[in-house]
N, C-alpha and C positions, 0 to 999 in steps of 0.2 A: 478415712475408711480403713478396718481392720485388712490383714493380709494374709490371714490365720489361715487361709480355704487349704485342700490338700492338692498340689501340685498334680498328686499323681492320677486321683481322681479325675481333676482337669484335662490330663490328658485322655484318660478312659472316654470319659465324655464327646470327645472330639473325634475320637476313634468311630462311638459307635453312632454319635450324630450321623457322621458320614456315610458310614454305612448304610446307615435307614435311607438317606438321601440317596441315595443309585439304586436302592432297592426298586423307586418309581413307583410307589404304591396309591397311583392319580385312579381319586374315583370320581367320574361324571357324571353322580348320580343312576346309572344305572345297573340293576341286579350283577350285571357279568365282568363291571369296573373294579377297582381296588386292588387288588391281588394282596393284600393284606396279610396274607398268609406268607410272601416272603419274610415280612419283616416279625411275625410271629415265629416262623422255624428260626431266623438270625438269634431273636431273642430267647429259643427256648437254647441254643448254642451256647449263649453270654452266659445263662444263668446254673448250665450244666456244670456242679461238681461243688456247690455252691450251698447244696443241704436244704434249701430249699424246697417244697412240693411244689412243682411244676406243672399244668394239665394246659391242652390246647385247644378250641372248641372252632366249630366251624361250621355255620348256617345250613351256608353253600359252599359250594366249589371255590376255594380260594380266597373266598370271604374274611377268613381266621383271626380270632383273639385268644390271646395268652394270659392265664392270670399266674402268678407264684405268690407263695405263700411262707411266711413264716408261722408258726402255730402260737398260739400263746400259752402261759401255764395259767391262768385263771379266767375261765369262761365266761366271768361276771366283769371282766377290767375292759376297759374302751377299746372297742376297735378303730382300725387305719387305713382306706385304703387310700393308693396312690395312683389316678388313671389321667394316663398320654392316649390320645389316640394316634395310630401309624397314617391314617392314610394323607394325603393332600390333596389340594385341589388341581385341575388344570392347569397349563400355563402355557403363553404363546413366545417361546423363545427366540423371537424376532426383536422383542423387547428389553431382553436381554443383556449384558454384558461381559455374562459369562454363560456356561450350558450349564440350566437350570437343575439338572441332573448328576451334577460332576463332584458334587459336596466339596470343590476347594477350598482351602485354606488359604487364603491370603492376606496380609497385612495385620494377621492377627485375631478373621473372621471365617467362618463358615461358612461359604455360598451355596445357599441351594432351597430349591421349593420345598418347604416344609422346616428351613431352618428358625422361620419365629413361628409358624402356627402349624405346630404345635412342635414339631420334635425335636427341639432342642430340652423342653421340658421333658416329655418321655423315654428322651435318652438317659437324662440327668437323672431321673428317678430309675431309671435301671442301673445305674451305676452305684446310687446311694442304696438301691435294695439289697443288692448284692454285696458291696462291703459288709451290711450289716449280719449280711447271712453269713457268708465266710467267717465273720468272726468270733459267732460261736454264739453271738446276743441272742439269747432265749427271753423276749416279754412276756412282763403278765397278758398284756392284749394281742391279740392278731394285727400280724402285720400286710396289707393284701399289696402287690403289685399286678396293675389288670393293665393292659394293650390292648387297647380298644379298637375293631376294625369300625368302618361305614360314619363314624362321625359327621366326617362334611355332607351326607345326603340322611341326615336326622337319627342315626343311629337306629333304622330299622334291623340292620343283621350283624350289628355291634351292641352297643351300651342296651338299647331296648330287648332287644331278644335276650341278651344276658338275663337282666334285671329279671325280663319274663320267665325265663327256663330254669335259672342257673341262682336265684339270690342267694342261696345258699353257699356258693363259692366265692361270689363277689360282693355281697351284704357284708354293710359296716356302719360303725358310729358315726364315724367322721371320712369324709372324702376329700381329698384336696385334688385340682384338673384345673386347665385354664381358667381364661385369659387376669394375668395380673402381674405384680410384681416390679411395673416400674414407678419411679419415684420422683418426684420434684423437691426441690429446695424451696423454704420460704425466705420473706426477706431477710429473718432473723438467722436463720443459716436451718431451723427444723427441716429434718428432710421428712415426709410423707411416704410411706408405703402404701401403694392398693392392693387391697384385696376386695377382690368382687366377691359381695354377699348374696346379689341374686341377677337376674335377668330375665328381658324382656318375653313378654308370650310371642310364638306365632302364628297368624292369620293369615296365611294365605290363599286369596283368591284367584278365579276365572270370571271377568264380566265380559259375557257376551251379548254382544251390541246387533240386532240383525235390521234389513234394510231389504230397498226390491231391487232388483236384478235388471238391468239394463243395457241399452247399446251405451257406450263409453263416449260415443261422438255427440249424446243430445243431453249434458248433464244438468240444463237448468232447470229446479225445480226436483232435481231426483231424489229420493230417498237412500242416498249412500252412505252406507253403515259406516264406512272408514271415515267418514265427512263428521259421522256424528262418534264414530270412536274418538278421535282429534278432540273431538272438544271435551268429551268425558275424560281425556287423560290431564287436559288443561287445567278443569275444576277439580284434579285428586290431586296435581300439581300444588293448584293456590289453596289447599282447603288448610284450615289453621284449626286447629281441635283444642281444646283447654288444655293449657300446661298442666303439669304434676309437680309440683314442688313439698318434697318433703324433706323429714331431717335427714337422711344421709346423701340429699342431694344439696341439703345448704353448708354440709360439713365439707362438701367438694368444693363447692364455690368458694368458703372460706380461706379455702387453703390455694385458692389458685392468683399467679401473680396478678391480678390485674385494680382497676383502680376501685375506691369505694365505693362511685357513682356505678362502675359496671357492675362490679357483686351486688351494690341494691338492684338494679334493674334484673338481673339474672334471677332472682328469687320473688319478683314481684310478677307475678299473672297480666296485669293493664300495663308490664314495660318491657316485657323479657324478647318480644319480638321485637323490637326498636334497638334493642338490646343487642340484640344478636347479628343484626342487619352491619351494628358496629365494629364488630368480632374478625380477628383473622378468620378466611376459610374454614382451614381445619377445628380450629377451635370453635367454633359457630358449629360447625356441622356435629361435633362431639357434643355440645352443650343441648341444641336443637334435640338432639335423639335421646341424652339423659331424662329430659323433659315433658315427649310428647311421643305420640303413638302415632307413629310413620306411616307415610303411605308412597309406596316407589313402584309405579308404573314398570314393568321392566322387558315384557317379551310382547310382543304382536305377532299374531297369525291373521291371514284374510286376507282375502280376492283371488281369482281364479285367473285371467285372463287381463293385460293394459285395455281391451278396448271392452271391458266389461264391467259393468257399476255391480260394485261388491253388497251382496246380501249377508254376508255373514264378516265382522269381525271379530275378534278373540285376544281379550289383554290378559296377562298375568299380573298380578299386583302384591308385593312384596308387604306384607302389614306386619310391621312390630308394634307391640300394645305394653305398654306400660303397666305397673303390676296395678291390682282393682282391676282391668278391663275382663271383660269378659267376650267371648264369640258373638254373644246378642246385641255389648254396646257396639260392636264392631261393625255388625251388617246396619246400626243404627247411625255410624258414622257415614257411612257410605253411601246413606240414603239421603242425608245432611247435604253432603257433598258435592252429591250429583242433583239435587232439586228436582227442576220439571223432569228430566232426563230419567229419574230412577226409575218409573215405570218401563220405560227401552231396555233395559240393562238385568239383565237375567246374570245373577250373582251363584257361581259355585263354589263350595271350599276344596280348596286343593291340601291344604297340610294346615294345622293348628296343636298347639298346645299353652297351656295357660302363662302367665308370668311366677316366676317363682323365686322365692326368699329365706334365706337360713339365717335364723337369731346369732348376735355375738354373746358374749360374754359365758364362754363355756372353754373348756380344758384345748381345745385347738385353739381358739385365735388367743389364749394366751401364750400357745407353743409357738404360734406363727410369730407374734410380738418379742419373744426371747431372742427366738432362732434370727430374727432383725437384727435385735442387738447388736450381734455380732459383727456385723459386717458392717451396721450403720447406728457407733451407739447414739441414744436420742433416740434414736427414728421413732414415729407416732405411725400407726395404723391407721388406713384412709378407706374405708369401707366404700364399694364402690358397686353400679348398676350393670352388666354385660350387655349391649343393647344389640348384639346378635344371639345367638343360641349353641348352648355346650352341651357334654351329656350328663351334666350335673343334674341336669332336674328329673332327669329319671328315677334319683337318690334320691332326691329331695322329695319325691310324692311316693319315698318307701320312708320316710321318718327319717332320713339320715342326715345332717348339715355338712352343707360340701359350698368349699371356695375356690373362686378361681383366683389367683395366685403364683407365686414367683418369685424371683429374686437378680433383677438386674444390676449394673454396670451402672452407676451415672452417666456412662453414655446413651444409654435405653430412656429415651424420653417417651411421651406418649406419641408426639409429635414421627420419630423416626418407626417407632412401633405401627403405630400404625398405617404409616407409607408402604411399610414394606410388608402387612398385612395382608393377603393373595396379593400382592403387588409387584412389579418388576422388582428385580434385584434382592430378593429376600436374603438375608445374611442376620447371622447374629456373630457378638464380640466372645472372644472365647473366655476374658476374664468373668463373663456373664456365667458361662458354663459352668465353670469353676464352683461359684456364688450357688447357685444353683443344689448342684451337689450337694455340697456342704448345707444347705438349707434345709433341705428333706429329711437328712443323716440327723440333723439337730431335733426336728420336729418329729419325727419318730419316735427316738427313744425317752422323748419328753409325756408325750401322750399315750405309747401304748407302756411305758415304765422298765 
């Protein structure tokens, strides 16, 4: 692996990682969470004296995204933009090993919520935006750096509202934002790089289940909604929906270590659950979701009183769909699903939006492929599915082609990537940072010229 990356950028990176991490910008989903706005004024601070056009925008109260801008000289040459979102998720620091809050440094890594998902990427891109500024680089195309607040609860008063109000500040050709960038080795020694081309839609539901209302000491025979909630979560549980196998899901299979008999069963409809049954955990669970359009049970509300037979219960249901699906096959799977039961089950949509996808073979993913190079020469690009949700496809249903994307450490497996994924102990390797930097800085002045 080359060792070309800039030391000093490295440590910039790690600087302002940290920083974002104490900033605490945990949003729980609702209106008054985020505070998003510290880490937009941090950043309009970083980018101060830097020549840059600067502007900060803000919903709500505290809400706050930053975009900076480099201008281009020819109005007609590719645009770039580059979007981190600031905020992160919750965390219960009991599970902890360090305080989730504290951004240390240790042994080489950056502990803190938010250090893989996402801001280690959106610190890295405000380090490589800003060298490029400082140094005087005038492209022919626009160069955009956007900080995106509300990401983790769908990008209502971040990426969407932008998109909505502001395209004109944030519109571009090309986007590059999460999740990608790490890489395996094959047998032959090629290393693979991912870059996610699109990702899953969302569906998510309310079924509610109602039932009669009773004394809690005579239940035989009663109509108890939680009785028949139970079983409705059982059948969304085992319900098995037609795989998806297409080519850049057989291009993943191809490249992954395992044996012939697995990769033919992975790509084959009549074996791929037999298949998977056989799979480590994690890698089963990854294969499972590239493949099929999920259904994850995950909140229950209902009943009133222990010595009272519940008439009302209330599931939330987590639906990722696969790209093809649509809202209507969705209410069609859940009707599949639940059988005799679906007439009980009063079905509401709580959040959706479609699956979405950006073609290759255009002046970015050949930057991305260069800008590899470097660090990994050989490496092949490994087009890959997002089977949660980024705020890339708010670009992507304005015409723009946006990757998710990166540039890890051979220590960044999928495997440690994704454990520490909202997960205890989030940390990333600072030589990752480094890589990072250097990546953006390469793919910029490749594309916008």
């Amino acid at each position: 692996m080359s060792t070309t990356r800039s030391d000093d950028m490295t440590g910039e990176t790690v600087e302002l990682l940290q920083a974002m991490i104490r900033n605490e910008c945990v949003n729980d989903g609702t209106p008054t969470s985020g505070h998003e706005t510290r880490t937009a004024e941090l950043l309009d601070g970083w980018f101060e004296g830097s020549g840059a056009d600067v502007g900060r925008f803000e919903p709500l109260p505290g809400r706050g995204s930053i975009v900076a801008r480099i201008e281009g000289s020819d109005p007609s040459a590719p645009t770039l933009c580059l979007m981190g979102h600031t905020d992160v998720v919750p965390v219960n620091p009991a599970g902890w090993s360090r305080d989730p809050f504290g951004g240390e440094l240790v042994d080489g890594e950056v502990w803190g919520r938010g250090a893989i998902d996402m801001l280690n990427v959106t610190a890295s891109m405000a380090v490589a935006f800003r060298r490029l500024a400082r140094s005087g680089w005038r492209p022919k195309g626009s160069l955009v750096y956007f900080g995106v607040a509300d990401e983790e609860a769908g990008g209502t008063y971040g990426a969407q509202w932008m998109v909505d109000h502001h395209w004109d500040v944030v519109g571009a050709d090309f986007v590059l934002t999460e999740l990608g960038g790490w890489s395996t080795a094959a047998d032959d020694g090629t290393r693979h790089v991912v870059v996610n081309t699109g990702e899953k839609g969302i569906a998510w539901r309310r079924l509610r289940i109602g039932g009669t209302p009773a004394h809690g000491s005579m239940p035989f025979g009663a109509d108890n909604a939680l009785v028949t909630a139970a079983e409705v979560v059982r059948r969304l549980a085992q319900y098995r929906p037609q795989s998806r196998i297409d080519e850049v899901w057989r291009q993943n299979v191809a490249a992954m270590p395992l044996t012939a008999e697995q990769k033919a069963g992975l790509v084959d409809p009549d074996r791929i659950w037999a298949t998977l049954e056989s799979l480590p955990p994690v890698l089963a669970k990854r294969c499972h979701a590239h493949t099929h359009t999920t259904f994850s049970p995950n909140v229950v509300h209902g009943g009133q009183k222990t010595n009272i037979i519940p008439d009302l219960v209330e599931i939330e249901v987590d639906i990722r769909t696969v790209p093809g699906t649509t809202q209507a096959d969705v209410d069609a799977h859940l009707r599949e699903a639940l059988g005799d039961l679906a007439d009980r089950v009063e079905v509401g949509r709580l959040q959706g939006s479609d699956p979405t996808e950006s073609p290759r073979g255009n002046a970015l993913w050949d930057a991305i492929s260069s800008a590899t190079q470097v660090a990994y020469p050989g490496a092949q690009l490994l087009p890959g599915l997002i089977v949660g949700g980024t705020d890339a496809r708010f670009f992507r249903g304005r015409g723009a082609v946006a990757y998710g994307t990166g540039l890890f450490s051979p220590s960044v497996t999928f495997e440690s990537f994704g454990s520490r994924f909202h997960g205890n102990d989030e940390r990333i390797d600072v030589e990752s940072l480094g890589l990072a930097a250097d990546f953006w800085v390469h793919i910029a002045r490749e594309v916008c010229g």
